[in-house]
C-alpha positions in Angstrom: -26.7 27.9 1.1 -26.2 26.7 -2.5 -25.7 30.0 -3.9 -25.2 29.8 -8.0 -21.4 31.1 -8.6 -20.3 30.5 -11.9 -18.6 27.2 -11.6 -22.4 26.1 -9.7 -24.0 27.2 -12.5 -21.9 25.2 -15.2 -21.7 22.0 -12.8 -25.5 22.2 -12.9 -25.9 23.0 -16.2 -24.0 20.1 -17.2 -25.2 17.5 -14.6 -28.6 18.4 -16.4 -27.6 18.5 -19.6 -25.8 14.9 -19.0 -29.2 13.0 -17.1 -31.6 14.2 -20.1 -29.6 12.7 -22.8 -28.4 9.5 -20.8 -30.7 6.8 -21.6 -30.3 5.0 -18.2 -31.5 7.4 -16.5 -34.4 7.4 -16.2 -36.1 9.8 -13.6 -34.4 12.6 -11.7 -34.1 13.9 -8.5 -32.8 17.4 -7.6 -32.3 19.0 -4.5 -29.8 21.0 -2.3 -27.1 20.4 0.1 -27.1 21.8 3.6 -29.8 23.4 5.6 -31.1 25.4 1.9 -32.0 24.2 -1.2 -30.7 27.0 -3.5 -30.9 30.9 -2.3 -30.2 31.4 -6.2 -27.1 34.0 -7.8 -24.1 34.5 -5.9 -24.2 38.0 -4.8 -20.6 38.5 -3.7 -20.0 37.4 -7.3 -22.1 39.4 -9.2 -20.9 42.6 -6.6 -17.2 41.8 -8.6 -19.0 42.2 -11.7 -21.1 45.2 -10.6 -17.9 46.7 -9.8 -16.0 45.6 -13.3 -18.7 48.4 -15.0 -21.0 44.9 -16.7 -23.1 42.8 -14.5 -23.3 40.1 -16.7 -26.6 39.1 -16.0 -27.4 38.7 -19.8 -24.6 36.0 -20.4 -25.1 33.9 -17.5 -28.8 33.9 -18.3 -28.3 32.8 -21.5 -25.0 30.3 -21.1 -26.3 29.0 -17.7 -29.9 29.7 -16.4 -32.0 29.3 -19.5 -30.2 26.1 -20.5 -30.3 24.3 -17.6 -34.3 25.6 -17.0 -35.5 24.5 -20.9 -33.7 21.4 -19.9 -35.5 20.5 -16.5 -39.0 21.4 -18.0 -38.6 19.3 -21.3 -36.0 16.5 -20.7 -38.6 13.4 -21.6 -38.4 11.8 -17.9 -40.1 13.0 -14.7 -38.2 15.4 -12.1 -38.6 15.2 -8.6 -37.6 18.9 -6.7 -36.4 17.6 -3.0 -37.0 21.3 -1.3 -35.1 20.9 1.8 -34.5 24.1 2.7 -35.4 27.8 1.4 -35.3 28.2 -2.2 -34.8 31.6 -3.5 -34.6 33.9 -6.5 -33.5 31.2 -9.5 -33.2 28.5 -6.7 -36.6 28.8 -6.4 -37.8 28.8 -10.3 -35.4 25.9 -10.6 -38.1 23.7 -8.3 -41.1 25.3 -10.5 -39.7 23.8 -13.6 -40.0 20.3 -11.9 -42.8 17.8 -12.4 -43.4 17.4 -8.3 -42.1 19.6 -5.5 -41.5 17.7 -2.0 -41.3 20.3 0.2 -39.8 20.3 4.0 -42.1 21.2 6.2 -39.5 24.1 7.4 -38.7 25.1 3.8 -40.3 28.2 1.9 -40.6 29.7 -1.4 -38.7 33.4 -2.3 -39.6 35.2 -5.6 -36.8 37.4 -4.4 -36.1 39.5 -7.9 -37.5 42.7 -7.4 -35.9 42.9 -3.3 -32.7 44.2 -5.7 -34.2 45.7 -8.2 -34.1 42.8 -10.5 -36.7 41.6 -13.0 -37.6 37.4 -12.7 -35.5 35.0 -14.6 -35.3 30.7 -14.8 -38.5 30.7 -16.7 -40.5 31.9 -13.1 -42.6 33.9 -15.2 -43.4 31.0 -17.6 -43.7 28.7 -14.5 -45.1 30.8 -11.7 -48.3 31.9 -13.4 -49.2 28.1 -14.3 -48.9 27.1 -11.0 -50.4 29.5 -9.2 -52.5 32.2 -11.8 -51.8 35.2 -13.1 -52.6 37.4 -10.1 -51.1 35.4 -7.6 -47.8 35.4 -9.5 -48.1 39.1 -10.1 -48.2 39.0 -6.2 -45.5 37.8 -5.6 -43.6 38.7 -8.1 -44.1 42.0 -6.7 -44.1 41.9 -3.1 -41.6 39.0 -2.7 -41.9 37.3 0.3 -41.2 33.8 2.0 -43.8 31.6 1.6 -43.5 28.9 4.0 -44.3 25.5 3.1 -48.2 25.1 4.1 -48.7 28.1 2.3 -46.6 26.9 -0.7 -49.2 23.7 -0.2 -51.8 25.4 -0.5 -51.1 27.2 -3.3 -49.6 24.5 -5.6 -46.0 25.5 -4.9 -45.5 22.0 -3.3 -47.0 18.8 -4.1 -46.4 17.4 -0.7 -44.4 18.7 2.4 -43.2 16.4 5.1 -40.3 16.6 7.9 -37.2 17.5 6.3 -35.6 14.7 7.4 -38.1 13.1 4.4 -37.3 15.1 1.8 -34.8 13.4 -0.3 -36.5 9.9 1.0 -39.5 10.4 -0.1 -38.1 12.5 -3.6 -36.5 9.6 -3.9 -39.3 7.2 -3.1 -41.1 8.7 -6.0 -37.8 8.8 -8.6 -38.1 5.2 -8.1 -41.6 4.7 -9.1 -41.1 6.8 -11.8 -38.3 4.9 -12.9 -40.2 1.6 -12.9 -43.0 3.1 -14.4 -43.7 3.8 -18.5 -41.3 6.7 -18.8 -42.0 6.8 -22.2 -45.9 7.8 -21.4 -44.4 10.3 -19.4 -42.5 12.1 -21.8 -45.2 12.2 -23.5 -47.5 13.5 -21.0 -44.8 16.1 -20.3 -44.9 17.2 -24.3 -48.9 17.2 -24.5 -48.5 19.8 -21.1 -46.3 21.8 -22.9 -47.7 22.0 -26.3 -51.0 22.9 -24.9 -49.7 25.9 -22.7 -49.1 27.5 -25.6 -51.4 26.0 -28.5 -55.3 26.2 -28.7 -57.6 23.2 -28.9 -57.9 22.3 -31.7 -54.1 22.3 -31.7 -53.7 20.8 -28.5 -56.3 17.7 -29.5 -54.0 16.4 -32.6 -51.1 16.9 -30.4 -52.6 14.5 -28.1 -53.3 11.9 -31.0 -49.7 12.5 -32.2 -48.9 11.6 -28.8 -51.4 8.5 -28.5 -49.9 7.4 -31.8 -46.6 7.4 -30.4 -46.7 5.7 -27.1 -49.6 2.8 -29.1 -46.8 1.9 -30.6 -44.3 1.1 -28.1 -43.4 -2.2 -26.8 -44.3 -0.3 -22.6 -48.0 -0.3 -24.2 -47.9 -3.6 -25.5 -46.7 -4.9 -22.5 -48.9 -3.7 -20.6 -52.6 -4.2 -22.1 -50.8 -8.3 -22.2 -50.0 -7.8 -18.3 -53.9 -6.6 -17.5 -55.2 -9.3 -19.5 -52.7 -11.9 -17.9 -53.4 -10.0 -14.6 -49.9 -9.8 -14.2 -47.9 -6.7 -13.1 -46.5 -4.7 -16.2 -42.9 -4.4 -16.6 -41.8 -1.2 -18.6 -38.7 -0.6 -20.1 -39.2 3.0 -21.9 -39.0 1.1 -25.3 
């Protein structure tokens, strides 16, 4: 079920890590193994530690979580979550911090935390409220339950849901584009987001010329506006 022991955590972590500063990569796609996407910390694990007198829960946070969380939400390329199965607890907050959830149509969302007594973690409650609102994330924050894929639809938790045997296709179908497409336009549009969750307007707006600034300049832009005039089809190359 993909649970997160430590050595998960660290291969993740570092698989991250690795795409976001690798230049040929240029769009990313994560998803699960099995018949689950992630069901999130490794409870037989973290019963050993439990039992040692120190849960650990700080450390792995900090060393393994939060890095590999900041990472998803800010690396400057698109992500792609490939839900294929439930996604629990950090598994789930793992496929809010990407840019587009493809969900399986027998897949669900679990905010499971507070089931063990357990505040949220995996920056779910920086996440969960900007998907869904404050109240709705307070719900199920609180009252954790599964919800299943339409719902999940519905609610923003998924961008799309299809059989499962489309998941990773279609994630995939989408990395693609992405790749082909001005990643550098989308790093920027992934800053602006950002910046303006936590800036006000007037903030936000010279952000968003800092940003226009940037991507004006490039060679993708270029290209393009040439390509449209030439009624061509553009070729970027994130430069």
């Amino acid at each position: 079920m993909n649970s997160l022991d430590t050595a998960t955590k660290v291969a993740l972590r570092d698989t991250v890590v690795a795409a976001e500063s690798d230049d040929a990569v240029r769009a990313v796609v994560l998803t699960g193994s099995g018949r689950a996407f992630c069901v999130g910390q490794d409870l037989k694990e973290h019963a050993q530690a439990l039992a040692s007198g120190d849960s650990g829960l700080a450390t792995t946070v900090r060393e393994h979580y939060n890095p590999t969380v900041r990472t998803l939400l800010t690396m400057p390329k698109p992500v792609v979550a490939a839900v294929n199965g439930v996604a629990a607890g950090a598994g789930a907050s793992y496929a809010f911090a990407c840019d587009l959830r493809i969900v399986a149509d027998s897949a669900g969302f679990n905010l499971a935390f507070a089931a063990i007594g357990l505040s949220s973690d995996t920056g779910s409650s920086w996440t969960l409220p900007r998907l869904v609102g404050w109240a709705k994330a307070r719900e199920l924050l609180f009252l954790p339950r599964t919800v299943k894929a339409d719902e999940a639809l519905a609610l923003g938790l998924a961008t799309e849901v299809v059989p499962v045997e489309s998941v990773l296709p279609r994630a995939m179908e989408l990395a693609r584009g992405f790749a082909a497409g001005p990643t550098l336009a989308y790093a920027a549009l992934r800053r602006a987001l950002e910046f303006s969750a936590t800036h006000g307007l007037d903030e936000s707006l010279d952000h968003e010329a800092d940003m226009m600034q940037w991507t004006g300049a490039s060679d993708d832009h270029r290209a393009a506006v040439e390509a449209f005039l030439a009624k061509q089809q553009a070729v970027f190359r994130g430069r």
